[in-house]
C-alpha positions in Angstrom: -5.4 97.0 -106.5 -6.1 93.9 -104.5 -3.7 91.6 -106.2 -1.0 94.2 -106.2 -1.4 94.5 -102.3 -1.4 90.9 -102.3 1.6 90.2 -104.5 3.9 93.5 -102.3 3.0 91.0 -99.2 4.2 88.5 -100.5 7.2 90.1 -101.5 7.4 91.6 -98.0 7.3 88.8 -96.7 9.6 86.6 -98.5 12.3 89.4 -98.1 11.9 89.7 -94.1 11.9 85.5 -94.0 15.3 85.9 -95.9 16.9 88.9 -94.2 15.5 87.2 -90.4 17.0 83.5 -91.7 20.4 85.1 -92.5 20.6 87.5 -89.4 19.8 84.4 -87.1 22.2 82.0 -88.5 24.6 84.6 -88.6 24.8 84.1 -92.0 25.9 87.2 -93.2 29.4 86.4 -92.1 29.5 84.6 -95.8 29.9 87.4 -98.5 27.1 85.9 -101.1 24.5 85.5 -97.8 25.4 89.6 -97.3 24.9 90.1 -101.3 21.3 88.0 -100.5 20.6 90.2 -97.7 21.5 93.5 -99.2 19.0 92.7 -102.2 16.5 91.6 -99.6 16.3 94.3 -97.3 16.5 96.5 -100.8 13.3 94.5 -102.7 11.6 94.8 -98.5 11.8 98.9 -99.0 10.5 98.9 -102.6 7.6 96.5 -101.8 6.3 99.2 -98.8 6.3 102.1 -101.6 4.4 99.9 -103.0 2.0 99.2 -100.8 1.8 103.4 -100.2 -0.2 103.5 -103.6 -3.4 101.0 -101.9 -3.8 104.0 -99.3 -4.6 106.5 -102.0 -1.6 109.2 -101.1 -1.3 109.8 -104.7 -4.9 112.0 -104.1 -4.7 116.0 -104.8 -5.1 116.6 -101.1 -1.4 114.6 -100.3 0.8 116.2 -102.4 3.8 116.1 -100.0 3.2 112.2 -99.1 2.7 111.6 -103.1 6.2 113.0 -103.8 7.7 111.0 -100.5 6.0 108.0 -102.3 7.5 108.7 -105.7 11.0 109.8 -104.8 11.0 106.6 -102.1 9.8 104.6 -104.9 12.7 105.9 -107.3 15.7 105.1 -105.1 14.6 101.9 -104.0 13.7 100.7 -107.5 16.7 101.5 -108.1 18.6 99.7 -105.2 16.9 97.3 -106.2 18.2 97.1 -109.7 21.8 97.8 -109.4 21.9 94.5 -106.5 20.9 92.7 -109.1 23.1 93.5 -111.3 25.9 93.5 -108.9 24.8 89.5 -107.8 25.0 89.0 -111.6 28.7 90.2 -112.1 29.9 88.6 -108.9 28.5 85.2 -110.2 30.2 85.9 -114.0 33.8 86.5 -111.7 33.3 83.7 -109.5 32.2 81.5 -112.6 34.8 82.8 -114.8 37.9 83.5 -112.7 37.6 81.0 -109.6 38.6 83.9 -107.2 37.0 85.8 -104.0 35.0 88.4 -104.9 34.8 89.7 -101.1 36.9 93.1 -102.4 34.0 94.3 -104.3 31.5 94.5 -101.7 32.5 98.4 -100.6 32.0 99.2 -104.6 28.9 97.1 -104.9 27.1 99.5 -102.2 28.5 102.3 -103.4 26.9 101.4 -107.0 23.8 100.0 -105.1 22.8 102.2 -102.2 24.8 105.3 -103.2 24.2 105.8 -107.2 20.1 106.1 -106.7 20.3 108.5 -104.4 21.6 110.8 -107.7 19.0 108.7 -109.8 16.0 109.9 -107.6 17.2 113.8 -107.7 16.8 114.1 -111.4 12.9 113.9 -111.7 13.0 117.0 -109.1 14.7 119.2 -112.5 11.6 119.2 -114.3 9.2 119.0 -110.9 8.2 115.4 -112.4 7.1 113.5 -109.6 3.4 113.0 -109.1 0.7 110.8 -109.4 1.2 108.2 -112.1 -1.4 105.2 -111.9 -1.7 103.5 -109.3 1.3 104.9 -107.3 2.9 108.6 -107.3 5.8 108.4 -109.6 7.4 110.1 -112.4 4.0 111.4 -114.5 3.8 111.5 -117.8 1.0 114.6 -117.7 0.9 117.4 -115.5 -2.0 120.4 -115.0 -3.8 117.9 -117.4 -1.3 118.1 -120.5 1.4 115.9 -121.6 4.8 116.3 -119.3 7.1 115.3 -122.2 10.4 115.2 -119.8 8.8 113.1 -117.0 7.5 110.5 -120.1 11.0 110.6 -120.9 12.6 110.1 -117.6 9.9 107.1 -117.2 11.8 105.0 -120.1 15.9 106.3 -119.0 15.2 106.0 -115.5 13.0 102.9 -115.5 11.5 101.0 -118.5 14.8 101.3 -120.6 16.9 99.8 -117.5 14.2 97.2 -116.7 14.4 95.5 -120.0 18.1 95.6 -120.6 18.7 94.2 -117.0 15.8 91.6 -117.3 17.5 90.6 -121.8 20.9 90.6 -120.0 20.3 87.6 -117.1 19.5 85.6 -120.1 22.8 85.3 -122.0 25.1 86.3 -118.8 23.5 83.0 -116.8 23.5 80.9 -119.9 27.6 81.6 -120.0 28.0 80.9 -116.4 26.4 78.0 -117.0 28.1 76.7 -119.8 31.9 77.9 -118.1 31.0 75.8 -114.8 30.0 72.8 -117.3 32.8 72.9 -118.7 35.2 73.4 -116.3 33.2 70.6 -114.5 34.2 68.1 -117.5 38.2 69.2 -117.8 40.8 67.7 -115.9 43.7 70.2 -115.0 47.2 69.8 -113.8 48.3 67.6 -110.4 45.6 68.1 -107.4 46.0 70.5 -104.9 44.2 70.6 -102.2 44.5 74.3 -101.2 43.2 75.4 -104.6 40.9 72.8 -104.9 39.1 74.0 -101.7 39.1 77.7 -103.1 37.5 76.6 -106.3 35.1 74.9 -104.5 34.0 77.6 -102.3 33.8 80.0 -105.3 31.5 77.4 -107.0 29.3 77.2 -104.0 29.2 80.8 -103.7 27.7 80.6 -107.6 25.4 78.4 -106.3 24.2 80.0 -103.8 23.5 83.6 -105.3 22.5 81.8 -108.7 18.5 81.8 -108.1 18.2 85.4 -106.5 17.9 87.6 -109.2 15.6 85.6 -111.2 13.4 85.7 -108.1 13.6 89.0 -107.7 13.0 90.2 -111.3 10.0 87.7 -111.3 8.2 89.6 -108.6 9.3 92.7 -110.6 7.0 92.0 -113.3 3.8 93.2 -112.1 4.6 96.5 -110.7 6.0 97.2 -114.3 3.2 95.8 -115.4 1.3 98.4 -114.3 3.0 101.3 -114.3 
């Protein structure tokens, strides 16, 4: 319990550092800083569910703060997530295509902010939240026997999503890589200046948000750990 306090901390604190060094530089006037603090202030919420499960709300005696833990926990998981995998796909189109990606950001927090909020109403169908471990969560037994729908809403609406996220920043990375590379070696066409500059920002842009999720899904590792 200790080092799971000590590692949502940490993780609290790295995302208010980030979110407070964007906000006072007015940083978030650049679309990849705002993608950086969306993710931020997202992985901030998730690590204080977290820290819900060290006060021991997932006892008999809470059951209306253990589902507030386990439904807060769902969505911002979640939110969490689909940042991620938004960062991801704006790096691939700024890698790939050399254009501004600045159009997406209404339909990245729609997917991000607006799609868990449908994710965290399903467990409610089969009245799955409840202590799980160390947190309230989806449980995987209920009145002491096996809850076979929450175990399966534990793998579609967590473990399964996880692992393809975490198997698909391998590959996805390793081809942004190898398209900026290349680009970085070809020579095209007669110089101009205006495109040039464009290009330029759009590889800075890579640059900047290309760290982020790794970070991110790093710190994600215990918590699934111990689920």
């Amino acid at each position: 319990m200790f080092r799971n306090f000590h590692n949502q901390n940490l993780k609290t604190q790295f995302s208010l550092t980030v979110i407070s060094i964007i906000i006072l530089f007015k940083k978030y006037k650049s679309f990849p800083h705002r993608l950086i603090m969306y993710l931020s202030i997202a992985a901030f919420f998730q690590a204080i569910g977290y820290v819900m499960g060290d006060y021991r709300i997932n006892d008999d005696n809470l059951p209306g703060l253990c589902v507030f833990q386990a439904v807060w926990l769902t969505y911002f998981d979640w939110c969490s997530f689909l940042t991620v995998f938004c960062i991801t796909f704006n790096v691939f189109w700024n890698a790939y295509f050399l254009k501004k990606s600045d159009q997406f950001e209404k339909v990245y927090l729609l997917i991000s902010w607006g799609l868990p909020l449908v994710i965290m109403v399903l467990p409610f169908i089969e009245n799955s939240y409840g202590p799980a471990g160390l947190w309230c969560w989806i449980r995987s037994t209920k009145d002491g026997d096996e809850h076979p729908p929450g175990v399966a809403m534990q793998f579609t609406l967590y473990y399964v999503p996880f692992l393809v996220l975490s198997f698909t920043l391998v590959p996805a990375y390793m081809l942004i890589l190898i398209k900026l590379r290349t680009r970085a070696n070809r020579w095209r066409g007669t110089y101009d200046p205006n495109t040039e500059s464009e290009k330029l920002a759009n590889k800075d842009s890579v640059k900047q948000l290309y760290l982020f999720p790794w970070m991110y899904i790093a710190i994600f590792i215990f918590p699934f750990m111990n689920r």
